[in-house]
N, C-alpha and C positions, 0 to 999 in steps of 0.2 A: 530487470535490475542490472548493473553496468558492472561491471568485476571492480572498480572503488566501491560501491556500496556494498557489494556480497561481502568485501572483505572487512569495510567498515561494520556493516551488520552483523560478522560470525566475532569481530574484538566488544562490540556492544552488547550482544545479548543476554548473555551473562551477568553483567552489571544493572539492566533494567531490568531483568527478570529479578533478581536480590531485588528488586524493591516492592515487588509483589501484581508487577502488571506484564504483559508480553508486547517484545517488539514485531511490528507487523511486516514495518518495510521502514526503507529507507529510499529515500530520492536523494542522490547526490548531483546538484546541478553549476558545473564549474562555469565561471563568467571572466570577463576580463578585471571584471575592477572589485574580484574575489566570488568563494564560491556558497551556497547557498547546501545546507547537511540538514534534511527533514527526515526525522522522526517521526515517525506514527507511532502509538502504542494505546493497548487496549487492555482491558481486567479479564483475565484469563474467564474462559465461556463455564457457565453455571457458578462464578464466586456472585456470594447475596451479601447484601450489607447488614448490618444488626437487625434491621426489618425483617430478614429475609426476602429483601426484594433484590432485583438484577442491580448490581451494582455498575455504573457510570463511571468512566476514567473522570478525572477531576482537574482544578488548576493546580492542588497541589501534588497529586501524580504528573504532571509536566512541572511542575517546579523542582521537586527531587530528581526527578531524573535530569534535567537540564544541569542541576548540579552536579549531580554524581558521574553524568557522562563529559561536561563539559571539566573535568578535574583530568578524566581518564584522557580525552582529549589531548589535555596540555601534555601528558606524562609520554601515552604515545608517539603523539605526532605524526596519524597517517594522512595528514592533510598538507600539503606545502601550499605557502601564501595566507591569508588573511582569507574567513570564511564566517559565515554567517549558522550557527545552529538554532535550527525551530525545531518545539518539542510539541505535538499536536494529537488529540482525541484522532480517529479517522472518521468522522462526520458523520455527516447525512449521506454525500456521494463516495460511501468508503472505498479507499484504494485497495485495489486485487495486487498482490504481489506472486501468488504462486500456484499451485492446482488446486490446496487444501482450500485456499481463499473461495478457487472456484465451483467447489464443489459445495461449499456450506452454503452458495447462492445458486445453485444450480438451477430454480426453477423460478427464479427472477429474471429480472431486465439487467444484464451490464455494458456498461460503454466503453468499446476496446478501440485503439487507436495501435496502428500497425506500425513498424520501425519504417516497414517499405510497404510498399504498394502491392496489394495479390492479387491476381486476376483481377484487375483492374480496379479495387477500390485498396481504400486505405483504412476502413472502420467499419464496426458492422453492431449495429444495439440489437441486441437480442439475447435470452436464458441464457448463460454460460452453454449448458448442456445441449441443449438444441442444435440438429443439423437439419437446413434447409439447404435449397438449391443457393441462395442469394446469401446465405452466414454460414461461418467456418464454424464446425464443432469445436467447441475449443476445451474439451476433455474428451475429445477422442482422438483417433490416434494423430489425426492432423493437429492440435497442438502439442501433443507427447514428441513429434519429430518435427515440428517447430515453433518449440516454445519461446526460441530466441526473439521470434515476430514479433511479439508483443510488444510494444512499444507503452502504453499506458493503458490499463481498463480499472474502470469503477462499475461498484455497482450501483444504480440508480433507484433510491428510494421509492413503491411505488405512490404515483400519484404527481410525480414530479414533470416538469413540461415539457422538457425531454420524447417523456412517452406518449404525450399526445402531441407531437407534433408542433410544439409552439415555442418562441424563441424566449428564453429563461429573462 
């Protein structure tokens, strides 16, 4: 995450959390012709809906928060220029933002995409947790002393074409 999102992310969490869901991450992607402020957020792990089943973020969990943060937005102002906010479920290929992320996936498949190039690759799919000769541990201590690398990882739903090999 880019020091505008960590700091967009520590003025927002608070106002998305008030509304009963957690924010996961944030992507702040600045452009020339304005900048693009996503939002992930998700229902806090073990809330059940009147079923008692897992409860689902919804559209109108992204429509209150797109509210209630796009107000804060206005009053703040840590954006200069014209920018776009998406307020978003984290999906099927949910974004990893931190080590907690990587650790509730640990024994999955995630797709990491490096800031720079390491020993000579740029990305490596494979369990968060996992240290081979050809993937970086990335909860051990090689990403604890460079977690700045990261440049983007998901984790990859299994069953997705990704993990076999084939182009999506």
């Amino acid at each position: 995450m880019t020091d505008k999102a960590a700091e967009i992310s520590n003025l927002l969490a608070p106002t998305v959390e008030s509304l009963g869901v957690e924010l996961l991450g944030i992507e702040y992607l600045p452009g020339s012709g304005g900048a693009t402020l996503r939002l992930y957020i998700d229902v806090p792990a073990g809330e059940a809906d009147q079923q008692g089943e897992s409860r689902l973020v919804g559209i109108e969990d992204c429509e209150a928060v797109s509210r209630e943060v796009s107000a804060q937005l206005d009053v703040e102002d840590p954006i200069s220029g014209n920018y776009t906010l998406e307020v978003s479920s984290p999906g099927i290929d949910r974004p990893l933002f931190n080590l907690e992320h990587f650790k509730r996936f640990q024994s999955e498949t995630a797709k990491v995409t490096l800031k720079l190039p390491q020993e000579g690759r740029s990305g490596a799919d494979a369990p968060p947790g996992e240290r081979r000769d050809d993937h970086p541990d990335l909860l051990g201590d090689q990403h604890r002393r460079h977690e700045d690398l990261v440049g983007h990882a998901r984790h990859l739903e299994p069953g997705r074409a990704e993990h076999r090999g084939e182009q999506p």
